[in-house]
Structures are given as C-alpha cells and as structure tokens.
VOPAFI-919691 format. One record per atom (N, C-alpha, C): z, y, x; atom name; residue number from 1. Coordinates in steps of 0.001 Angstrom, whole numbers, plus 500000, padded with zeros to 6 digits. Atoms other than C-alpha are relative to their C-alpha. Example, Ala and Ser with C-alpha at 12.3 -4.5 7.8 and 13.67 -1.06 7.14 Angstrom:
% residues 2
((500000; 498810; 500890); 'N'; 1)
((507800; 495500; 512300); 'CA'; 1)
((500000; 501200; 500900); 'C'; 1)
((499940; 498810; 499180); 'N'; 2)
((507140; 498940; 513670); 'CA'; 2)
((500730; 501090; 499230); 'C'; 2)
***
This chain:
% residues 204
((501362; 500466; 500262); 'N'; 1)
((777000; 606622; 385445); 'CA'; 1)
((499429; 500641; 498741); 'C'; 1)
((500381; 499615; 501574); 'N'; 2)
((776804; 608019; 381698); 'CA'; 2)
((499852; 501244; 500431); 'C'; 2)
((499837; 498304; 500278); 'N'; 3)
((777245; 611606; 382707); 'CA'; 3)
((498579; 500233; 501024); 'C'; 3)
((501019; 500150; 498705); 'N'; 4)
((773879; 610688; 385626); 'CA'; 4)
((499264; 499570; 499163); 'C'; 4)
((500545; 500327; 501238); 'N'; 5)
((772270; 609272; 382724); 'CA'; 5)
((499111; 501444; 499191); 'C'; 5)
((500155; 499398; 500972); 'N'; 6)
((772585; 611706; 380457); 'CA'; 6)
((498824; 501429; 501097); 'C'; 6)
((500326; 498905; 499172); 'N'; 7)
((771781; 614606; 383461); 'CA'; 7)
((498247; 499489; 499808); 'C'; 7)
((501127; 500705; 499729); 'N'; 8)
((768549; 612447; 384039); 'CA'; 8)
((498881; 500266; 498367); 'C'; 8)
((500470; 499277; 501619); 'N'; 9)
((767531; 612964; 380066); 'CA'; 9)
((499694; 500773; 499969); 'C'; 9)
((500824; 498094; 500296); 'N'; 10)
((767635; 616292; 379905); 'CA'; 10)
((499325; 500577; 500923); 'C'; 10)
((500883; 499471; 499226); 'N'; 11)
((765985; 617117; 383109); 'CA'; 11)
((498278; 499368; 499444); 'C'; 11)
((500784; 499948; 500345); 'N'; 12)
((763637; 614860; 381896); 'CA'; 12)
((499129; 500853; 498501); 'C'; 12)
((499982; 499208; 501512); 'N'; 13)
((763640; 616418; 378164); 'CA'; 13)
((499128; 501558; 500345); 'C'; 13)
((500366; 498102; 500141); 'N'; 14)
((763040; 620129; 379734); 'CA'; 14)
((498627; 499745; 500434); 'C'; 14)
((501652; 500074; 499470); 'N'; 15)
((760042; 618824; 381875); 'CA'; 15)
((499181; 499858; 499284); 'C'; 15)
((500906; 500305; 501496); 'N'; 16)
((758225; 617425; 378770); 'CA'; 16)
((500140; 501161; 499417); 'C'; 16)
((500005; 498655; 500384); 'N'; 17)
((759335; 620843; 377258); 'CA'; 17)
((499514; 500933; 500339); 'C'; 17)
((500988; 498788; 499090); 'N'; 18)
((757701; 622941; 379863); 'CA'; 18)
((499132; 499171; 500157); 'C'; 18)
((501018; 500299; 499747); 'N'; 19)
((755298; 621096; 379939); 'CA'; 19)
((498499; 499746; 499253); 'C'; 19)
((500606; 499931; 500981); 'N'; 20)
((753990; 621020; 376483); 'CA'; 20)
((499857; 502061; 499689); 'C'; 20)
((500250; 498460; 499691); 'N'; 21)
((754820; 625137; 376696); 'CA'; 21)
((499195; 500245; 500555); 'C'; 21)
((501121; 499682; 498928); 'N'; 22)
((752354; 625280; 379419); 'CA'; 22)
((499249; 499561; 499303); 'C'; 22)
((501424; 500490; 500629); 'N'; 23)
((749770; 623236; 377697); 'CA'; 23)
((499521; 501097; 498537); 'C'; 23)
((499770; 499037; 500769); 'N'; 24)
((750325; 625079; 374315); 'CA'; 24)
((499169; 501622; 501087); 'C'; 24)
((500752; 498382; 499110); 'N'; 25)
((749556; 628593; 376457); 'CA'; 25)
((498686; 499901; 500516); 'C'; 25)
((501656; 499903; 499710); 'N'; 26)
((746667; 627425; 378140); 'CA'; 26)
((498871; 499504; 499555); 'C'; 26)
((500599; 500007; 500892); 'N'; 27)
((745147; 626340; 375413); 'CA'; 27)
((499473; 500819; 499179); 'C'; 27)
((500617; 498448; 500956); 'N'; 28)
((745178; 629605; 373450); 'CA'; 28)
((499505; 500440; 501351); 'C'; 28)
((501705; 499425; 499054); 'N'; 29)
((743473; 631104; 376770); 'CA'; 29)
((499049; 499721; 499718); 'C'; 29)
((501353; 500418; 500261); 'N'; 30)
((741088; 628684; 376537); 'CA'; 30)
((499083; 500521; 498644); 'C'; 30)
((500675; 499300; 501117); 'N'; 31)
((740361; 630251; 372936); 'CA'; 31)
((499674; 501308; 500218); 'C'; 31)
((500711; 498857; 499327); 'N'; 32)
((739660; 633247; 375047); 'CA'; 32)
((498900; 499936; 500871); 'C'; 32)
((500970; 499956; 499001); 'N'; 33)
((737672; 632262; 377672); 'CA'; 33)
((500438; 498137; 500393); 'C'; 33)
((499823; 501642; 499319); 'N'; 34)
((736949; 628189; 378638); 'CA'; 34)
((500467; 499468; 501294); 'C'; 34)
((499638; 500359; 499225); 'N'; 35)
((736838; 628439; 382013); 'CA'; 35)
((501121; 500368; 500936); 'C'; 35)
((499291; 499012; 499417); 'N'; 36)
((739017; 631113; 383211); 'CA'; 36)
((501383; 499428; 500034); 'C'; 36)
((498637; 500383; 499969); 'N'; 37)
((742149; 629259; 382195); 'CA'; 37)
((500061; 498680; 501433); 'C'; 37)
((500598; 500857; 498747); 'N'; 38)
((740550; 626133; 384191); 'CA'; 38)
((500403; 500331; 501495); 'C'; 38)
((499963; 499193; 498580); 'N'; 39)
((740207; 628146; 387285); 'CA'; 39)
((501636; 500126; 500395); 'C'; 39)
((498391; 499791; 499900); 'N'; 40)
((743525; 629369; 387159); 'CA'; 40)
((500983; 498578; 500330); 'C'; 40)
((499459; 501154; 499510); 'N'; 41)
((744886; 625906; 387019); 'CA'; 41)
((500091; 499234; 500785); 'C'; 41)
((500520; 500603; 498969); 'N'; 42)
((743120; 624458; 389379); 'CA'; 42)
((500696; 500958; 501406); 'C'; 42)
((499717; 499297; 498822); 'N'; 43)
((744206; 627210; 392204); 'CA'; 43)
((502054; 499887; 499656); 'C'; 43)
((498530; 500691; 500706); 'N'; 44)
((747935; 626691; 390256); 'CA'; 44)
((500385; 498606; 500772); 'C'; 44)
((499543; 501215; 499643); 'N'; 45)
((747588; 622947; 390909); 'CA'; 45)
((500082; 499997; 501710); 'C'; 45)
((499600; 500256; 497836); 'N'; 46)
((746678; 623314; 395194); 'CA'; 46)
((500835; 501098; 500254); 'C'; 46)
((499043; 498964; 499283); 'N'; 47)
((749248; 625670; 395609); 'CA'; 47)
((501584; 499294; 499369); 'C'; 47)
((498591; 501104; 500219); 'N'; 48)
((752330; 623250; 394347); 'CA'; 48)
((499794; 500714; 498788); 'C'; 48)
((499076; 499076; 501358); 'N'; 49)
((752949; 625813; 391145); 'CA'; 49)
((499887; 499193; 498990); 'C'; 49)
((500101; 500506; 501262); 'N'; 50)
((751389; 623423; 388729); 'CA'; 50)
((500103; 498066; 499980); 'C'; 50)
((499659; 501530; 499964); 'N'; 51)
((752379; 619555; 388407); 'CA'; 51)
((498901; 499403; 499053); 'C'; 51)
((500852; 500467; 500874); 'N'; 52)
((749193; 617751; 386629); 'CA'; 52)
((500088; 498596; 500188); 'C'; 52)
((499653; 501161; 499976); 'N'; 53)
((749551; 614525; 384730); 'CA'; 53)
((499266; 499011; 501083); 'C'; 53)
((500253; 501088; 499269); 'N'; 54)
((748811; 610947; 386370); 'CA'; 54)
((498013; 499848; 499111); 'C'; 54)
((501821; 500085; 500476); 'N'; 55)
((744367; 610604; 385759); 'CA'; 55)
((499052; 501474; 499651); 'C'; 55)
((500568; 498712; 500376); 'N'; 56)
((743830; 614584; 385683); 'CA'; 56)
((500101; 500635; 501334); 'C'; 56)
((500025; 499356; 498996); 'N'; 57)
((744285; 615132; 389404); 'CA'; 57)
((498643; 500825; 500885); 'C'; 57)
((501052; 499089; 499642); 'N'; 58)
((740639; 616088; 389822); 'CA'; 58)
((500230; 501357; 499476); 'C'; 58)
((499647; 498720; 500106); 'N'; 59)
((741521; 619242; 388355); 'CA'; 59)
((500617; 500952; 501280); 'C'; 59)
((499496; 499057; 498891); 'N'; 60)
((743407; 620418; 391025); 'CA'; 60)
((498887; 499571; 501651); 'C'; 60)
((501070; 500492; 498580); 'N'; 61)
((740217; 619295; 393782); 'CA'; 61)
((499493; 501059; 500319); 'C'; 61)
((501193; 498767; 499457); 'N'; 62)
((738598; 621794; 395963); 'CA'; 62)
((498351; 499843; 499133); 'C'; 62)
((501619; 500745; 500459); 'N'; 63)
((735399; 620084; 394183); 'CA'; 63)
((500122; 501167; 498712); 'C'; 63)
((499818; 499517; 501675); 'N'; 64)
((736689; 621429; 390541); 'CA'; 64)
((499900; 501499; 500870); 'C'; 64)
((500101; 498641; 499498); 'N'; 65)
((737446; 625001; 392571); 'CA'; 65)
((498918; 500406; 499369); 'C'; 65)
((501638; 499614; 500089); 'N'; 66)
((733710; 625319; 393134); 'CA'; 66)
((499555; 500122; 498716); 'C'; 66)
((500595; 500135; 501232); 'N'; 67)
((732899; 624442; 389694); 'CA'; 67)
((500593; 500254; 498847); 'C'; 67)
((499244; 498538; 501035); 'N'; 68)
((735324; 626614; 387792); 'CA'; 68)
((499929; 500739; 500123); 'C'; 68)
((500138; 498797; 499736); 'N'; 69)
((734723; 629235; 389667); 'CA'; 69)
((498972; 500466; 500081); 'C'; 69)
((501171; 500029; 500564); 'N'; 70)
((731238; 628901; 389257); 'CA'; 70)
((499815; 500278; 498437); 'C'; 70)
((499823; 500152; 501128); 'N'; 71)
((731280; 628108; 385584); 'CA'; 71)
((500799; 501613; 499251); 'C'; 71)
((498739; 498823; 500498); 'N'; 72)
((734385; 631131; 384889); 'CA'; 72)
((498829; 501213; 500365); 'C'; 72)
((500110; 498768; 499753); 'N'; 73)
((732365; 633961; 386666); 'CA'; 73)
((498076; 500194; 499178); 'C'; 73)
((501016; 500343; 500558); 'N'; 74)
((728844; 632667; 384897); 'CA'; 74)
((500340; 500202; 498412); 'C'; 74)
((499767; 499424; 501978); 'N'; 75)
((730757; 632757; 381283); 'CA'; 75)
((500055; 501707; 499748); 'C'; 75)
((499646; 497982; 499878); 'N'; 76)
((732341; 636608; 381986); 'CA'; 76)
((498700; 500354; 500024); 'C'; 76)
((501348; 499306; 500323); 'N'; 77)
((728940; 637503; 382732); 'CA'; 77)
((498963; 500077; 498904); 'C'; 77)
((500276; 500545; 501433); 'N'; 78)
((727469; 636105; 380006); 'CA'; 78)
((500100; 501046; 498831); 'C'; 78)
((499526; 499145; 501130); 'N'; 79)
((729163; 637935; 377432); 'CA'; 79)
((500041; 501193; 499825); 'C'; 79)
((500559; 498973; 499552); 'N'; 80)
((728059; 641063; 378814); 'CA'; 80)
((498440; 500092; 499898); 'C'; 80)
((501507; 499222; 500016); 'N'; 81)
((724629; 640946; 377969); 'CA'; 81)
((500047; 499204; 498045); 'C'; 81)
((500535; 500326; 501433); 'N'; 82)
((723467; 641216; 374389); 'CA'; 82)
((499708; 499116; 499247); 'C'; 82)
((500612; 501182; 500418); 'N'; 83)
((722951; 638810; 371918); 'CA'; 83)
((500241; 499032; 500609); 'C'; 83)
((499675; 501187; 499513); 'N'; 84)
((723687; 636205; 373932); 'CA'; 84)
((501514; 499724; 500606); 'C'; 84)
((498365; 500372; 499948); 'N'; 85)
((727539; 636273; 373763); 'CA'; 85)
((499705; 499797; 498091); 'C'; 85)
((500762; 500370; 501169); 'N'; 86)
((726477; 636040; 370372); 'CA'; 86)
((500127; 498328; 499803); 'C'; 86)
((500695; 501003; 499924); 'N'; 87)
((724504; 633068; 371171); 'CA'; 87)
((501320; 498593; 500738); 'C'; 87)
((499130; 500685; 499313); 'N'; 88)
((727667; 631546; 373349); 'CA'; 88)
((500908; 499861; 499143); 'C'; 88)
((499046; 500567; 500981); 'N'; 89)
((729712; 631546; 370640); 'CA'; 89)
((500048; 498576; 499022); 'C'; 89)
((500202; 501112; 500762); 'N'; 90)
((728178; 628895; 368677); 'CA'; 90)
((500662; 498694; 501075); 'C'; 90)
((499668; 501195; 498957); 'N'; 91)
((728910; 626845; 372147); 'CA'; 91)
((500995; 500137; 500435); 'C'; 91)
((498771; 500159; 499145); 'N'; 92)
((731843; 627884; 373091); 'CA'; 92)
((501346; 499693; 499314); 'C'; 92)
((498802; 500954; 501071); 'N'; 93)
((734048; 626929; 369617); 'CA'; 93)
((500359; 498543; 500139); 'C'; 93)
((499646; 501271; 500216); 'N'; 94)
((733673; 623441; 369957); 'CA'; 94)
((500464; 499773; 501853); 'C'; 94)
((499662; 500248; 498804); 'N'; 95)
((733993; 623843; 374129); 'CA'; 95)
((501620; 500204; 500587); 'C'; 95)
((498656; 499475; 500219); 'N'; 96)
((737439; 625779; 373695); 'CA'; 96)
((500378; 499032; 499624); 'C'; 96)
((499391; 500663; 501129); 'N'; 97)
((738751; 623084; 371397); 'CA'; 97)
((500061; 498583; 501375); 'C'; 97)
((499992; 501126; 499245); 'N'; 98)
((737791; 620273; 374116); 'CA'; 98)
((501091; 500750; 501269); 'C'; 98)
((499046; 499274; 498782); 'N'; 99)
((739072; 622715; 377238); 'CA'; 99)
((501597; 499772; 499781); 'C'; 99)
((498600; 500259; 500179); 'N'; 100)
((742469; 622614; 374967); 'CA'; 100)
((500418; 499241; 499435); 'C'; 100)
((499614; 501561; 499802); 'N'; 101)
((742740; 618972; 374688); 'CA'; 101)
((500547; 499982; 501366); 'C'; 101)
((500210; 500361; 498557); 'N'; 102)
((741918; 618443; 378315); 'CA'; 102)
((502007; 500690; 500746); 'C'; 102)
((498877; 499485; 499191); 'N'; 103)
((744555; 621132; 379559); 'CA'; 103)
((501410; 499845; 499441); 'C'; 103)
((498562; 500220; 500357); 'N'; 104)
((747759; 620243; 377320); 'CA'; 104)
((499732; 498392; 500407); 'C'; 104)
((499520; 501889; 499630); 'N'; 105)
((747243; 615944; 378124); 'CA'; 105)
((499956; 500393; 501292); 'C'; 105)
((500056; 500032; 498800); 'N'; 106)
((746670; 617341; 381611); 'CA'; 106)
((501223; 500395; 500838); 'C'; 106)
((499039; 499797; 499297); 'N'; 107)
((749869; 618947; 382152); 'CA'; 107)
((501370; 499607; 499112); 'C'; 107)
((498748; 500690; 500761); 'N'; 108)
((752490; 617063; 379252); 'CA'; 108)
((500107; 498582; 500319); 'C'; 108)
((498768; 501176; 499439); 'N'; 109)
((754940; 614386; 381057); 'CA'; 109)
((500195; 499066; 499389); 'C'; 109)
((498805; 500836; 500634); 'N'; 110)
((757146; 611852; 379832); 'CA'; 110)
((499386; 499583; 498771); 'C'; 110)
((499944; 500307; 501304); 'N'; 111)
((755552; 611084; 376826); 'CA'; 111)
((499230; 498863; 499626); 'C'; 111)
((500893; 501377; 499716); 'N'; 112)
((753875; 608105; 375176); 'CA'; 112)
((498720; 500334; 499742); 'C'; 112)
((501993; 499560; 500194); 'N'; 113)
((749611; 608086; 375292); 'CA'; 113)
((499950; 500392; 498769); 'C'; 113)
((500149; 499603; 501717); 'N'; 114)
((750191; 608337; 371570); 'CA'; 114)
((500055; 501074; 499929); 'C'; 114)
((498826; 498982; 500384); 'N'; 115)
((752482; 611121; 371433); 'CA'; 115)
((499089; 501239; 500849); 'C'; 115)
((501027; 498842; 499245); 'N'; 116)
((750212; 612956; 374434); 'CA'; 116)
((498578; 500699; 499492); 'C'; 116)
((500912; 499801; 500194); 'N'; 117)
((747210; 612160; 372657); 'CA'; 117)
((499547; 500714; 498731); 'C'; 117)
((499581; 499384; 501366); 'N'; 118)
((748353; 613541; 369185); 'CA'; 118)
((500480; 501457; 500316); 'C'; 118)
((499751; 498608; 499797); 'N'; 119)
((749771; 616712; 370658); 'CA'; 119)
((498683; 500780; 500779); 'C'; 119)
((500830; 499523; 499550); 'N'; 120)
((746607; 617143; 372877); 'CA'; 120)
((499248; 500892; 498808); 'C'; 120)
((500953; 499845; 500733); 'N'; 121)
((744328; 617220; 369854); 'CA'; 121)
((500820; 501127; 499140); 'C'; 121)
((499293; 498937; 501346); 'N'; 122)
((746374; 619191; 367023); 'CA'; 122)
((500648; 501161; 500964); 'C'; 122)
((499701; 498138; 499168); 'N'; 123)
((748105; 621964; 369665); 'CA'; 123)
((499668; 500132; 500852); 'C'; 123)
((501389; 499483; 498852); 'N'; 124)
((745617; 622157; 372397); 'CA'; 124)
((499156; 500160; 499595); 'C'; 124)
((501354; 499526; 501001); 'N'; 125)
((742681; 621639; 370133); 'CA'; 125)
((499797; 500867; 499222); 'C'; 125)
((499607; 498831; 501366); 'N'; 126)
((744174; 623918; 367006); 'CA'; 126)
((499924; 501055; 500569); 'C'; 126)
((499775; 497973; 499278); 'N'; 127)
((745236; 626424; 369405); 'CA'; 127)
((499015; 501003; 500263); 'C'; 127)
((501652; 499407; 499397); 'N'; 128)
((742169; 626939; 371258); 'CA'; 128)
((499198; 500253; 498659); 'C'; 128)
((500420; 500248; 501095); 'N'; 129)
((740589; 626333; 367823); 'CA'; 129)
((499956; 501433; 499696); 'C'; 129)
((499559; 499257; 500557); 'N'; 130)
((742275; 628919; 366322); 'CA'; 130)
((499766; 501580; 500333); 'C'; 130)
((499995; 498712; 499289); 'N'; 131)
((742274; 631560; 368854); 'CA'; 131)
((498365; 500734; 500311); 'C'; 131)
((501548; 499929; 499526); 'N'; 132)
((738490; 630944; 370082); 'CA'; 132)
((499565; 500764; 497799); 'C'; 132)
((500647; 499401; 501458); 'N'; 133)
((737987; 631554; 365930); 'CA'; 133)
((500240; 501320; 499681); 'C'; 133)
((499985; 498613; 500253); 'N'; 134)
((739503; 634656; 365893); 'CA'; 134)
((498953; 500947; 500574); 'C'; 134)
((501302; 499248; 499287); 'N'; 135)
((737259; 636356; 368713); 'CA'; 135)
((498928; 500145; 499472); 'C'; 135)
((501392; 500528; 500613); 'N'; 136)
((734223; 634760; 367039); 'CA'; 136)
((499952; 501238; 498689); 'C'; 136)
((499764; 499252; 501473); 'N'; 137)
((735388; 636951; 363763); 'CA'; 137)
((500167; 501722; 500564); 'C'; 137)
((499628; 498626; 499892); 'N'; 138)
((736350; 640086; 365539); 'CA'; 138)
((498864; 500132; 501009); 'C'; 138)
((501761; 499809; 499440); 'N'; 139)
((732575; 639762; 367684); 'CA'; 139)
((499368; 500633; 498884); 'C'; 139)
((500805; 500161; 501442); 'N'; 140)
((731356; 639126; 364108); 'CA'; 140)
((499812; 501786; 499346); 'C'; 140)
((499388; 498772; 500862); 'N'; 141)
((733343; 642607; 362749); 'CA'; 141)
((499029; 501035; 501082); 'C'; 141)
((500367; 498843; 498708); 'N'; 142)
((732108; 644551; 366180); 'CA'; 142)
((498381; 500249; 499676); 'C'; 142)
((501333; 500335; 500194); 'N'; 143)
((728502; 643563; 365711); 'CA'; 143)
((499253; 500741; 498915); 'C'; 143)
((500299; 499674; 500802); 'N'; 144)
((728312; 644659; 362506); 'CA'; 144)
((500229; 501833; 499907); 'C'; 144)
((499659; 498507; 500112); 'N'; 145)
((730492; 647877; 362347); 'CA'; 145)
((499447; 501322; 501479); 'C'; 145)
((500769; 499378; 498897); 'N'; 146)
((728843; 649075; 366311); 'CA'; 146)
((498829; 499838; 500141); 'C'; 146)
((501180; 501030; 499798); 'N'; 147)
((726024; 647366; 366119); 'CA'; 147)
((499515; 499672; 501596); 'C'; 147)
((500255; 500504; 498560); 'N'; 148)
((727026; 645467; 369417); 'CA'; 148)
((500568; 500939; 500484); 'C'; 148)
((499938; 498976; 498245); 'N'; 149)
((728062; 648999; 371859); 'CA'; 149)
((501034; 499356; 499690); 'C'; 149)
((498539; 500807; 499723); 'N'; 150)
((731916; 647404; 370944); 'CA'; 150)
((500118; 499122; 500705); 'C'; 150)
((500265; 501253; 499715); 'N'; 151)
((731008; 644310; 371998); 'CA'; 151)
((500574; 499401; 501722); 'C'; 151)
((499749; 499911; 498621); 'N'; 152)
((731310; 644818; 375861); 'CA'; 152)
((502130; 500124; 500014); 'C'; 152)
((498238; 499676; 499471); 'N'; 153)
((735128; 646127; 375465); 'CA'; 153)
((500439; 498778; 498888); 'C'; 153)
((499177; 500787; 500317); 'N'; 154)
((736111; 643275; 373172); 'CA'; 154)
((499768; 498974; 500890); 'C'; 154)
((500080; 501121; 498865); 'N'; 155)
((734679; 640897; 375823); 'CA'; 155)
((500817; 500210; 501053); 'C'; 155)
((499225; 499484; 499114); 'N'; 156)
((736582; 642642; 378384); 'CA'; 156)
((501574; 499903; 499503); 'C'; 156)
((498561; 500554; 500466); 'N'; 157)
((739965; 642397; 376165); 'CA'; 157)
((500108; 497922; 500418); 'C'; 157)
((500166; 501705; 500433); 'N'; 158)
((739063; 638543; 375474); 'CA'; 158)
((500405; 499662; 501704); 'C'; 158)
((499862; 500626; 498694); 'N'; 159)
((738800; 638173; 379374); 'CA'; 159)
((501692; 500653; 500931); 'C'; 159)
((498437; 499866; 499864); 'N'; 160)
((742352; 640223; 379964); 'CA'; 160)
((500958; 498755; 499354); 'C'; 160)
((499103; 500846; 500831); 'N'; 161)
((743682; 637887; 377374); 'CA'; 161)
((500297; 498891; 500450); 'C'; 161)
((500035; 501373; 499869); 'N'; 162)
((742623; 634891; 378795); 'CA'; 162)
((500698; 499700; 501697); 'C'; 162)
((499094; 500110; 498702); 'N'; 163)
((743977; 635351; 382219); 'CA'; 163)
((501263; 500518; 500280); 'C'; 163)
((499136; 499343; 500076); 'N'; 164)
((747026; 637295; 381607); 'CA'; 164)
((501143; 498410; 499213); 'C'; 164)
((499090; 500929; 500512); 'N'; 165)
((747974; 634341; 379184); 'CA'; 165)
((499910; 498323; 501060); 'C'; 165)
((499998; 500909; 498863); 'N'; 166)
((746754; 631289; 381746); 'CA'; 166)
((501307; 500092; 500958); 'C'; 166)
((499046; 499300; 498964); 'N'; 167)
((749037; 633476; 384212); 'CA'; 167)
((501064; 499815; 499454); 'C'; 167)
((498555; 500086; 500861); 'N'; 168)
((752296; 633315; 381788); 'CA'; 168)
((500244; 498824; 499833); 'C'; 168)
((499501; 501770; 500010); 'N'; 169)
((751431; 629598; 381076); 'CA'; 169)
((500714; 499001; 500850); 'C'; 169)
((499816; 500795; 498566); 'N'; 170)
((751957; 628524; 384485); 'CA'; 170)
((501411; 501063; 500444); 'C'; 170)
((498494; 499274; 499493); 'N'; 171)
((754746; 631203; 385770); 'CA'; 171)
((500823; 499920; 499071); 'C'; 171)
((499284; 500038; 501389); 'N'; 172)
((756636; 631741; 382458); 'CA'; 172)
((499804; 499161; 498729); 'C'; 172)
((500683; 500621; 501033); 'N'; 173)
((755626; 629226; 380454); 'CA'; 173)
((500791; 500297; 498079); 'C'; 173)
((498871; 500016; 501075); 'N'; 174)
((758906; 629764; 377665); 'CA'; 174)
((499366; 501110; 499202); 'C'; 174)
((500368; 498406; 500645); 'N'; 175)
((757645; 633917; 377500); 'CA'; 175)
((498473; 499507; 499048); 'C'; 175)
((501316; 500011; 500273); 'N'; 176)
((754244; 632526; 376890); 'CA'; 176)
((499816; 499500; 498643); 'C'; 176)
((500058; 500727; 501139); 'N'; 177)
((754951; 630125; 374487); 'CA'; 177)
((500527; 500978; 498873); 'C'; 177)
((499411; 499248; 500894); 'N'; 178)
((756831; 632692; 372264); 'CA'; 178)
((498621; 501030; 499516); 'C'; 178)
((500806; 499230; 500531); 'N'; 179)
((754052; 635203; 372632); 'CA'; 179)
((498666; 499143; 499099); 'C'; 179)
((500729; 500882; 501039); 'N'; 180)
((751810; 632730; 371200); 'CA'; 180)
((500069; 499485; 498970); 'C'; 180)
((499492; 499947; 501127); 'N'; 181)
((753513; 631834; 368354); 'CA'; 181)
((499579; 501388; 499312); 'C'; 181)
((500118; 498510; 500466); 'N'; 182)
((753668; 635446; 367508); 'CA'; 182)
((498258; 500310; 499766); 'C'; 182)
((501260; 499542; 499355); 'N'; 183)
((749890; 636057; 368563); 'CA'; 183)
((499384; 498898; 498263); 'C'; 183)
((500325; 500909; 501264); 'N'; 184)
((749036; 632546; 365849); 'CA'; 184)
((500465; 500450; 498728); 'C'; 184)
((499744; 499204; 501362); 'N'; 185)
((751083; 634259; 362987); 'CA'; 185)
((499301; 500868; 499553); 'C'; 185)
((500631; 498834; 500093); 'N'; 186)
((749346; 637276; 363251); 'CA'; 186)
((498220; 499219; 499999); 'C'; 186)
((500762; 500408; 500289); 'N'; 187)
((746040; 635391; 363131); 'CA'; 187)
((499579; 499381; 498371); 'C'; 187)
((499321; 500594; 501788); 'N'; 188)
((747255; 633267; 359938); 'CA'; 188)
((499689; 500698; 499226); 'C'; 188)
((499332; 498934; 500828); 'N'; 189)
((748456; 636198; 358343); 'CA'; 189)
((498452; 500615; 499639); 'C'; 189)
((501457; 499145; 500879); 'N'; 190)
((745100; 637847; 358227); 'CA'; 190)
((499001; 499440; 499537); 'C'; 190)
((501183; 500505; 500804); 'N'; 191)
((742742; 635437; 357706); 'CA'; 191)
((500889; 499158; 498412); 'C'; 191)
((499228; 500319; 501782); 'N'; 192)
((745192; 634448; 354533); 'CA'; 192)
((499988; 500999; 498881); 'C'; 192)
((500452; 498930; 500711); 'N'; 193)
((744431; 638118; 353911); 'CA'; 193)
((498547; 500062; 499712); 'C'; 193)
((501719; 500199; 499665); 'N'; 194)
((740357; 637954; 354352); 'CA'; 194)
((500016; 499157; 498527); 'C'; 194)
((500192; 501361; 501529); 'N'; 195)
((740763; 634800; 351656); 'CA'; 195)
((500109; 500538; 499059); 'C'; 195)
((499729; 500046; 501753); 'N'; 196)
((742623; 636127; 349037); 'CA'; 196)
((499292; 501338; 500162); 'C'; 196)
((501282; 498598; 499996); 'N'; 197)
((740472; 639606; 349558); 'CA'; 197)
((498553; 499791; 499157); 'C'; 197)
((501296; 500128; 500424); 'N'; 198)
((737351; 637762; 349124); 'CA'; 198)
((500238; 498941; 498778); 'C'; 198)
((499311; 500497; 500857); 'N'; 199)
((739090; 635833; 346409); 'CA'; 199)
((499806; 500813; 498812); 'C'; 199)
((499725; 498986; 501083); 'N'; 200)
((740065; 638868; 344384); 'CA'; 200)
((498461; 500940; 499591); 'C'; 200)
((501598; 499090; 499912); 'N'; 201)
((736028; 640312; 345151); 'CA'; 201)
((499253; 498873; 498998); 'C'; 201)
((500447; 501619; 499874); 'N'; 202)
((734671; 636886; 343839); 'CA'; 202)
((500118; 500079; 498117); 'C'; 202)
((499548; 499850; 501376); 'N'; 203)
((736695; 637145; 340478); 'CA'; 203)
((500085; 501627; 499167); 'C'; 203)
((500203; 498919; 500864); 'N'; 204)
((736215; 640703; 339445); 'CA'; 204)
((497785; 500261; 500203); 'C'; 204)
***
C-alpha cells in the first residue's frame, strides 16, 4: 500500500510539474503574441494533447476556435501596418499579462486555489510581463534606429517566437521551460545593463 501511495505522489508531483512548465512557456508566448499561444491551445486541448484545468474547459470549445483564430490572425496583421503596432502595444502589455494568468491557472493541477492563484499571477503574469516588455523595447530601438522599415521583421520574429514556444509548451514542455529561463536571464541581464548605463549618463 505505501509503495502505491508513494507511486500515486509522484505521478501526481510530475503532473503539477508539467503542468506549471507548460503554463510558465505559454505565458512567455503570450509576451509575444496574445492570441497565437491561445489558438494553439485550444486546437492542443480538442485533439487530447492538452489536459485543461476543471472551469477553463471553454478554452478548448469549437466556439473559442473561431474566436482565437479570429482574434490571432487580426493581431499578426496588425503589426504589419505602421504605427499601429505601435499603437497595439500600449494594449497589448497589460493583455499579455492577463493571457498569462489565464493560461498557467488553466493548465496547473493538483494544487490549492491559493497556490494556483499565486503562481498564475507572479509566473504567468511576470513572464508574459516580462517578455511582452522586451518586444515593446526592441519595437522602441527599431523605430528609432530604422525609422519603422525594421519593424515588419521584428514582428515576424515576435510571431516565430510565439508559436515555436506555444509549440514546445505543449509537446516538450521540460525543453521549453529551460529555454525560457535562459531567454528571462538574458532579458534581466540587459535591462540591468540599460539601468546602470543610464545611471552612469545621469551622474557624469
């Protein structure tokens, strides 16, 4: 009975583990693109690949389909016309940040509402947060140093990024989670450089 026990633990243990990996990952998508990770999940969830918690099963509805895949191919376009990826940025920091709430409580298990609702916000929200802030900064850099012709191919990275990593969240979730780590350091790291830069400009 102890050794059926214990088996029972850790299966549960890994599921909560992959399952916060997955959320984690498609959260930083979402700091690429809002809906694109969405989409993905949703065609994830009706095809068995993706298990979504107990009160998030509209996600996986033919209904949501329509209206991610609506929504996803309406943002991509978007950001392709002038100035007004620009203009989507102001709306799409705080939309990212909700998207990666939504999608880590939507697919982390076993845990208590507390514990779901505390990891939603700080590494679904941060992530997305974090990631959606970088873009916003390297638009910012493009804008300035092309004035805009860049603009098109960093939107076009942003939208590789965001489905390439959706795609890893859900198949590989472990690879994904690692590259994301990595991907957040390297974010850190420079805007800790940017600071003390404009730090050291500030005081001389």
């Amino acid at each position: 009975m102890k050794a059926e026990n214990l088996h029972c633990i850790d299966q549960e243990d890994m599921e909560a583990l992959l399952g916060i990996a997955i959320g984690i990952g498609l959260s930083a998508a979402c700091g690429f693109r809002v809906f694109v990770p969405l989409l993905i999940m949703n065609l994830a969830s009706l095809s068995g690949q993706l298990h979504l918690s107990p009160g998030f099963a509209w996600i996986g509805s033919y209904h949501a389909t329509i209206a991610f895949g609506i929504a996803a191919i309406a943002e991509v376009l978007a950001y392709y016309i002038p100035l007004l990826d620009h203009l989507l940025d102001t709306v799409a920091t705080p939309a990212a940040v909700v998207a990666g709430i939504i999608t880590t409580a939507s697919v982390v298990t076993d845990l208590s509402p507390f514990l779901k609702a505390t990891l939603a916000l700080i590494a679904g929200g941060g992530i997305a947060g974090l990631v959606q802030g970088a873009t916003v900064g390297l638009r910012a850099k493009s804008g300035i140093t092309t004035a805009g012709i860049g603009n098109p191919i960093i939107s076009t990275i942003e939208l590789i990024g965001s489905f390439f990593t959706a795609l890893l969240a859900v198949l590989f979730p472990v690879v994904c989670l690692v590259l994301t780590g990595f991907f957040l350091i390297f974010i850190i790291t420079k805007a800790g450089r940017l600071i003390r830069g404009r730090r050291k400009k500030t005081e001389t």
